[in-house]
C-alpha positions in Angstrom: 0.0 0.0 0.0 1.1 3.5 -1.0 0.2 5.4 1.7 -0.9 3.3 5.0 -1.4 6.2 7.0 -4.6 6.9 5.2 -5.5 3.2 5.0 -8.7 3.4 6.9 -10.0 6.9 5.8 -9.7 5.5 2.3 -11.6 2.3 3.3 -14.4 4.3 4.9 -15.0 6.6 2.0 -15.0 4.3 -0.7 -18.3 2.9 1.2 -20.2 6.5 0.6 -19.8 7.0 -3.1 -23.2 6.1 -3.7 -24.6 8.5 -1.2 -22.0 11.0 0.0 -23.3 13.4 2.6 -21.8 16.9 4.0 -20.1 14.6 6.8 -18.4 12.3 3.7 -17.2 15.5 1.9 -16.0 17.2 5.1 -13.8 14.4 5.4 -12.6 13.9 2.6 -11.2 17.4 2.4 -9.7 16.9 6.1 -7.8 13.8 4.1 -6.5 16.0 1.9 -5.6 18.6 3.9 -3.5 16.0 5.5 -1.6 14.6 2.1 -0.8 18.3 1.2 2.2 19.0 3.1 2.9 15.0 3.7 3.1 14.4 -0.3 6.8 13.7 0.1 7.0 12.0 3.6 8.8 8.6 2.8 8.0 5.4 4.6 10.9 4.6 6.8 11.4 1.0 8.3 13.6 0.2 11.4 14.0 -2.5 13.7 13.8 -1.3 17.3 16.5 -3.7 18.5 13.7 -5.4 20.9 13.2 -8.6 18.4 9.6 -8.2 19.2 6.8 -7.7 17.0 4.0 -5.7 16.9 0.2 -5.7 16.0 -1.9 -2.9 16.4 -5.8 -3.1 15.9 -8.8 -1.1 16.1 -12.3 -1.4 14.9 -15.3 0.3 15.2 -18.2 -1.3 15.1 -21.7 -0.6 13.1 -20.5 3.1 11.9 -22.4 2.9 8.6 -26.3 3.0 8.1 -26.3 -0.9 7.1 -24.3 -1.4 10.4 -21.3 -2.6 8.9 -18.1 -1.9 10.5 -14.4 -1.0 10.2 -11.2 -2.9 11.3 -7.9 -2.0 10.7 -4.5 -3.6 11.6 -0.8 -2.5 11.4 1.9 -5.3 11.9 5.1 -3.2 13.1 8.4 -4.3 14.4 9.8 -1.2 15.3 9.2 2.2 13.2 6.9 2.2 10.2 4.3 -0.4 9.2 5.8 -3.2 7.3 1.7 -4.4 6.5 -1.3 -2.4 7.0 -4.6 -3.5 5.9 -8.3 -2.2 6.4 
């Protein structure tokens, strides 16, 4: 993934393309608010020296109108994600 640190904001509005609302588009502009002065931020990797890994998870649950939810995980072993998914 190009940019895993709008993973999840992707995932969520690629769900309200067939009915975006004023809430959808407010965010969407927040997103790219965000990419503007990140657009050349490079993804660094780096072990911590611990030899430990790292899984980070969150999820929220029934956010949509159809009560479907969102999980997203970031495996780490150190600094920057080495696989993100949404």
């Amino acid at each position: 993934q190009a940019r895993p640190d709008i993973s999840l904001a992707i995932a969520y509005l690629t769900t309200r393309v067939r009915k975006p609302n004023q809430s959808d588009w407010s965010k969407l502009v927040q997103m790219m608010k965000f990419l503007k002065p990140t657009v050349k931020d490079r993804l660094t990797l780096k072990l911590d020296g611990s030899k430990k890994r790292y899984w980070h998870v969150d999820a929220s649950f029934a956010v949509h109108p159809d009560f479907r939810s969102h999980t997203e995980a970031t495996f780490t072993m150190g600094e920057g994600a080495i696989t993100s998914n949404s």
